[in-house]
FIKOLZA-1660 file (N, C-alpha, C; in steps of 0.1 Angstrom, whole numbers, plus 5000, padded with zeros to 4 digits):
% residues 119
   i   px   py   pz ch aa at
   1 5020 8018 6052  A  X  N
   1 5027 8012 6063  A  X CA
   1 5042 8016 6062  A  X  C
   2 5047 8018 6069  A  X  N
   2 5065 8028 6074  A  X CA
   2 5070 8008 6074  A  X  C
   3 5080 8013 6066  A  X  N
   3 5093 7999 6065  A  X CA
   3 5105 8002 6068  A  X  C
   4 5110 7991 6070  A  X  N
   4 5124 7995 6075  A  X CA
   4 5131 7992 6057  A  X  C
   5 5142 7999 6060  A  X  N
   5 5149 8000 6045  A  X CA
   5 5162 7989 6040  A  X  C
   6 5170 7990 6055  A  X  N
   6 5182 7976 6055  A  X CA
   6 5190 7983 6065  A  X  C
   7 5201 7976 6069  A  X  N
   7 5211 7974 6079  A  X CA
   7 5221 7988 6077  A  X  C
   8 5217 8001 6085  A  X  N
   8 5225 8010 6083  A  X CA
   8 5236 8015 6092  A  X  C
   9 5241 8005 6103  A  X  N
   9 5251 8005 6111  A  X CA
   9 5255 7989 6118  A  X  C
  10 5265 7986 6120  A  X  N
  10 5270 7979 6129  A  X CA
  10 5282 7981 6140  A  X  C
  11 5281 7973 6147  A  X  N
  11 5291 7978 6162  A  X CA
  11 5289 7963 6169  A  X  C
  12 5304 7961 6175  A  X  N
  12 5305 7952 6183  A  X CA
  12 5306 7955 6194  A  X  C
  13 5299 7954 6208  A  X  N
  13 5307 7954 6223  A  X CA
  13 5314 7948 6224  A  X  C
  14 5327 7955 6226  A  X  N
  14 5340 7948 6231  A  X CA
  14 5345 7949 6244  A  X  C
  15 5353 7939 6253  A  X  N
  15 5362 7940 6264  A  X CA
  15 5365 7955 6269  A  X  C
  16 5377 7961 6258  A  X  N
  16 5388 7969 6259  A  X CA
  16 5386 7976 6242  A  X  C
  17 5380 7990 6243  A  X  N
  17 5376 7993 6227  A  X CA
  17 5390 7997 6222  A  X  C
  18 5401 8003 6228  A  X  N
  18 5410 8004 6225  A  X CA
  18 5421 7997 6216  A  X  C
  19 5419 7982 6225  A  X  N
  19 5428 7973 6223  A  X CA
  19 5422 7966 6206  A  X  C
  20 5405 7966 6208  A  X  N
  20 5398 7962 6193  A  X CA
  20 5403 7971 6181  A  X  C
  21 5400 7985 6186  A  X  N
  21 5400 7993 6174  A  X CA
  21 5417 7990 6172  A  X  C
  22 5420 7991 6180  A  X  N
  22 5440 7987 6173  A  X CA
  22 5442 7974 6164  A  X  C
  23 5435 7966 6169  A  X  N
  23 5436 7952 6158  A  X CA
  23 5426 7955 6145  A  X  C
  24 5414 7959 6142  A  X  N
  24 5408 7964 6131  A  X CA
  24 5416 7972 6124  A  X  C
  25 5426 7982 6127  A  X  N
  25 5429 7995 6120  A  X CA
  25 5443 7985 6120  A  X  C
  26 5453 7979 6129  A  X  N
  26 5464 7970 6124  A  X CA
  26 5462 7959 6116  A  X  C
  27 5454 7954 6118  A  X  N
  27 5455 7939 6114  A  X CA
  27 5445 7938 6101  A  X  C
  28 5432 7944 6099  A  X  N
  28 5425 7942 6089  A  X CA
  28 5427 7961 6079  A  X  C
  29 5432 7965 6087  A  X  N
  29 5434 7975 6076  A  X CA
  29 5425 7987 6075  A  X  C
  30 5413 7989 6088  A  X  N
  30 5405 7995 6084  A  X CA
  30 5409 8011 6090  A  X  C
  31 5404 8020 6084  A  X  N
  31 5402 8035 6085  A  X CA
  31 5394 8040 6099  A  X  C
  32 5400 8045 6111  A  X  N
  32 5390 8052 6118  A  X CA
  32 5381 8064 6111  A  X  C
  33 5369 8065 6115  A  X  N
  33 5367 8077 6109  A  X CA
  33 5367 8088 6118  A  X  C
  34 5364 8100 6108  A  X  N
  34 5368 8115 6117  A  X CA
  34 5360 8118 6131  A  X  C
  35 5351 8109 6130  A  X  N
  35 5339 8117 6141  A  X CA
  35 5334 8104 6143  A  X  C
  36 5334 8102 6161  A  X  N
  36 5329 8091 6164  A  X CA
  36 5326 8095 6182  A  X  C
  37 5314 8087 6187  A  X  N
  37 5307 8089 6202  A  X CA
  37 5324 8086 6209  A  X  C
  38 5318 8095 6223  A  X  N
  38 5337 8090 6233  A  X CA
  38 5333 8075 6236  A  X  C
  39 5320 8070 6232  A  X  N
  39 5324 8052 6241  A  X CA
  39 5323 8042 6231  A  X  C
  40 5330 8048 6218  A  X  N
  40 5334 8036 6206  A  X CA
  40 5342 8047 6194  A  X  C
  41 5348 8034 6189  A  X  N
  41 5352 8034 6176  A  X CA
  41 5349 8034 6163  A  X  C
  42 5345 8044 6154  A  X  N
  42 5334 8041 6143  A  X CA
  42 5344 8041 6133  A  X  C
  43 5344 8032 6124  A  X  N
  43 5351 8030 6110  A  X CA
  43 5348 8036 6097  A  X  C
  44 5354 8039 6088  A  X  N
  44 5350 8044 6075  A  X CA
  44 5349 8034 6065  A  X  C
  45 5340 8026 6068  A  X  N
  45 5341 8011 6060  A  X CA
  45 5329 8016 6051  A  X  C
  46 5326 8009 6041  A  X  N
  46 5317 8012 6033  A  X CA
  46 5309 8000 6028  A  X  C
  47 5294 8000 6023  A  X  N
  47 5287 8012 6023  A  X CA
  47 5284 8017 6040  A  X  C
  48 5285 8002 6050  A  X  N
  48 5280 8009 6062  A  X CA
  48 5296 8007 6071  A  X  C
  49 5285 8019 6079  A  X  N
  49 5298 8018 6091  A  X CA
  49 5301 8007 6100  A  X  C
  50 5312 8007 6104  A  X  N
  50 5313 7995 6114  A  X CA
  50 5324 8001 6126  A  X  C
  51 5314 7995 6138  A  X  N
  51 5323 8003 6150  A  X CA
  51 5327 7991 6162  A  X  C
  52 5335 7992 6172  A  X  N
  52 5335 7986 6181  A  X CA
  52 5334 7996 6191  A  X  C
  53 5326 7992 6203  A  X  N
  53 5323 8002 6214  A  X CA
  53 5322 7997 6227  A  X  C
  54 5318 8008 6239  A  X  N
  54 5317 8002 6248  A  X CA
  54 5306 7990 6254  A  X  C
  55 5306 7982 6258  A  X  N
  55 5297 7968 6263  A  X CA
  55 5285 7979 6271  A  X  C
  56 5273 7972 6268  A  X  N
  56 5261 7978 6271  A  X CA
  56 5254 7967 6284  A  X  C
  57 5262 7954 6286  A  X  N
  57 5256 7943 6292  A  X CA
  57 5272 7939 6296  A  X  C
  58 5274 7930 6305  A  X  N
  58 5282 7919 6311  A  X CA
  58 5290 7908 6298  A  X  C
  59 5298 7912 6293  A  X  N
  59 5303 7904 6279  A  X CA
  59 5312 7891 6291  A  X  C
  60 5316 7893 6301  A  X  N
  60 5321 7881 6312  A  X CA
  60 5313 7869 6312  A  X  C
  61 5293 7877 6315  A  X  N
  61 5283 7869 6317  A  X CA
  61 5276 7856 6300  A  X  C
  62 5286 7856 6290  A  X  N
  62 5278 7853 6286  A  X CA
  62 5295 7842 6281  A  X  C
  63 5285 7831 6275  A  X  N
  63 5297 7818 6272  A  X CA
  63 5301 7824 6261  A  X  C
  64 5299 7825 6249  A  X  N
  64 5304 7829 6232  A  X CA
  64 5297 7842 6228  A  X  C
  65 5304 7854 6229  A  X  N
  65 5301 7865 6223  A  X CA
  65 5294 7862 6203  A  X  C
  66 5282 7870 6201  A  X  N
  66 5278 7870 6187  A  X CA
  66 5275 7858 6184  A  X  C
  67 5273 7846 6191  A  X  N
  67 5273 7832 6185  A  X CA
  67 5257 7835 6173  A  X  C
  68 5260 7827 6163  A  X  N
  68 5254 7830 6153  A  X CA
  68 5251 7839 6144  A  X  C
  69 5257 7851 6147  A  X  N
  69 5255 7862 6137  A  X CA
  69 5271 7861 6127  A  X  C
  70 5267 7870 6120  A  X  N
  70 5278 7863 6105  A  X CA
  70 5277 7883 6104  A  X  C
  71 5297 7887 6105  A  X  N
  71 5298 7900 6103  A  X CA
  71 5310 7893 6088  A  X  C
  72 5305 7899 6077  A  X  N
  72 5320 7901 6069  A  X CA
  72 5321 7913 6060  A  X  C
  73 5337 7908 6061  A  X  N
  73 5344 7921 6054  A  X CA
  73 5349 7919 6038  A  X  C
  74 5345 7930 6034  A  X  N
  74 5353 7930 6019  A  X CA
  74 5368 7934 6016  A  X  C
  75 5375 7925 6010  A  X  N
  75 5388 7928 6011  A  X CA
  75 5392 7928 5995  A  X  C
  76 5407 7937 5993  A  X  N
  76 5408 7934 5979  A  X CA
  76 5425 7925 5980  A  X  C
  77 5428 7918 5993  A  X  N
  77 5437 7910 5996  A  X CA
  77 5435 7901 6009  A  X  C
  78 5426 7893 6002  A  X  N
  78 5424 7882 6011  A  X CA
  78 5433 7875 6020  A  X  C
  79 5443 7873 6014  A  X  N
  79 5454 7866 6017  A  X CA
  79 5465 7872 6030  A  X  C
  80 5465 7886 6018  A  X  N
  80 5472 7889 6026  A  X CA
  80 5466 7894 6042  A  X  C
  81 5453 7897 6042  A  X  N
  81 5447 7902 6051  A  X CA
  81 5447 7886 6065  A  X  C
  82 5447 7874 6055  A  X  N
  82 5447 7862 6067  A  X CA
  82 5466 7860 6071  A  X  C
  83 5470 7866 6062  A  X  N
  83 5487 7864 6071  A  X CA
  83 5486 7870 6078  A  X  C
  84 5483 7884 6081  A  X  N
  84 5484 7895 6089  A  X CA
  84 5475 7890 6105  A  X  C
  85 5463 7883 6102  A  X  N
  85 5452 7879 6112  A  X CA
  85 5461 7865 6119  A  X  C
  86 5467 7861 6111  A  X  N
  86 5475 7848 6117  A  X CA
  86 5485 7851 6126  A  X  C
  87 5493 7861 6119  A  X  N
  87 5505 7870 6124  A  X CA
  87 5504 7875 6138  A  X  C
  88 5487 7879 6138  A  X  N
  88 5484 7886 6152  A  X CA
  88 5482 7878 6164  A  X  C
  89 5481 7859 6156  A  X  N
  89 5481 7848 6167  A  X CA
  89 5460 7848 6172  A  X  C
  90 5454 7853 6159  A  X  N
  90 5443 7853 6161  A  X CA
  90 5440 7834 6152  A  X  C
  91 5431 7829 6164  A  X  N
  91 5425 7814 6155  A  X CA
  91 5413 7818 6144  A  X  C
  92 5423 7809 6136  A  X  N
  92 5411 7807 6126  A  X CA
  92 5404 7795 6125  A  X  C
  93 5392 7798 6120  A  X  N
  93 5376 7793 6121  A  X CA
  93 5379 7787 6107  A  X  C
  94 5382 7793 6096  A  X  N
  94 5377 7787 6087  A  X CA
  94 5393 7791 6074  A  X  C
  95 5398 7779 6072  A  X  N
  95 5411 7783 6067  A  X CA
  95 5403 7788 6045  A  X  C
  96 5416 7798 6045  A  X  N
  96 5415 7802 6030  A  X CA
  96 5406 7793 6020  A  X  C
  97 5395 7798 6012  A  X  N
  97 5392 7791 6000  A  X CA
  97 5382 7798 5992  A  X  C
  98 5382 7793 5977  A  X  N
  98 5376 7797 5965  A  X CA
  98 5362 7795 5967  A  X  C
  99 5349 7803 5968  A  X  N
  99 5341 7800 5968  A  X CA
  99 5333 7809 5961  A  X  C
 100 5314 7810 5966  A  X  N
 100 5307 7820 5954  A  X CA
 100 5306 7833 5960  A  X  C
 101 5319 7841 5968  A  X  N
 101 5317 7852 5975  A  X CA
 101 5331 7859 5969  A  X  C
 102 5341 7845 5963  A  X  N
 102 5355 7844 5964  A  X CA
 102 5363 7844 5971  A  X  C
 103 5376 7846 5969  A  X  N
 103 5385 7841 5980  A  X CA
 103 5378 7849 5997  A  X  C
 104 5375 7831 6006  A  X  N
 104 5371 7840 6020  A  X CA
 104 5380 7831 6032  A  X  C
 105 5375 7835 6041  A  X  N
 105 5383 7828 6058  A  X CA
 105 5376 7838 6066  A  X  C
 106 5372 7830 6079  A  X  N
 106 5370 7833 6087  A  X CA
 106 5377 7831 6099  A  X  C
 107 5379 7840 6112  A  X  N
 107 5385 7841 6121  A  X CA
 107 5381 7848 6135  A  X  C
 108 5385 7841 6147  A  X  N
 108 5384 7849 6158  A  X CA
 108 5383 7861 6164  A  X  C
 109 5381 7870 6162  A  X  N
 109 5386 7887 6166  A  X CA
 109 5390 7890 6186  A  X  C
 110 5393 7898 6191  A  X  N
 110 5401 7896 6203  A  X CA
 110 5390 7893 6211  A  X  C
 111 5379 7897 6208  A  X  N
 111 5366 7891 6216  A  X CA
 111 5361 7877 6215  A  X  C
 112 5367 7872 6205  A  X  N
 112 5358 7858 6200  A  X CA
 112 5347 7861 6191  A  X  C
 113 5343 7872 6185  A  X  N
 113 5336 7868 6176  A  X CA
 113 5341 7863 6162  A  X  C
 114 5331 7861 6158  A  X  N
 114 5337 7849 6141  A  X CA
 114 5333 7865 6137  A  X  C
 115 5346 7867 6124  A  X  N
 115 5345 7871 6115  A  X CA
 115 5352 7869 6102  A  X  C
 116 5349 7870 6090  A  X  N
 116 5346 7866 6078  A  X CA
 116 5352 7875 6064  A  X  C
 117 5359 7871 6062  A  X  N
 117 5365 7882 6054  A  X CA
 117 5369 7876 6036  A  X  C
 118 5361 7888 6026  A  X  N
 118 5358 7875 6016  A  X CA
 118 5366 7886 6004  A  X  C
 119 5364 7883 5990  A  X  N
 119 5372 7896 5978  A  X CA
 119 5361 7897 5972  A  X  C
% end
């Protein structure tokens, strides 16, 4: 029997991929990478990639983009990464704290999805 192995890409449809990949690469810090499709943004995040791209569906048509899925990021400055997400006047979901992932918060991204950012 052929199995699947685990989760080897992610990508968000966004509004305006421009305006996303500017707040990922200003605000959380991440790396474009060298080679990416013309209708998105692919990151050099590790182990997997993470992209934002163009919308495949009506993101107008739907009430809460991503509701229920859980994207996070590993950071080695938590903190500082939620001053900078604050800074940007993005809401936060879930203010700073100590937990079994370590310091995490969660926050809005320009689309509204929750994302999660832990050390």
């Amino acid at each position: 029997m052929t199995r699947t192995t685990g989760l080897d890409f992610a990508a968000l449809q966004v509004r305006d991929v421009d305006a996303s990949a500017t707040f990922y690469k200003d605000v959380l810090g991440l790396t474009e990478a060298p080679e990416g499709p013309p209708h998105a943004v692919v990151f050099a995040t590790e182990p997997i990639p993470f992209a934002v791209r163009e919308p495949m569906v009506d993101l107008d048509a739907v009430d809460r983009l991503g509701w229920g899925v859980a994207l996070w990021f590993k950071a080695d400055d938590v903190d500082g990464v939620h001053a900078r997400v604050v800074a940007a006047g993005r809401p936060i979901l879930t203010e700073p704290f100590d937990g079994p992932f370590g310091r995490t918060f969660a926050f809005a991204d320009p689309d509204g999805y929750a994302i999660t950012v832990h050390a």
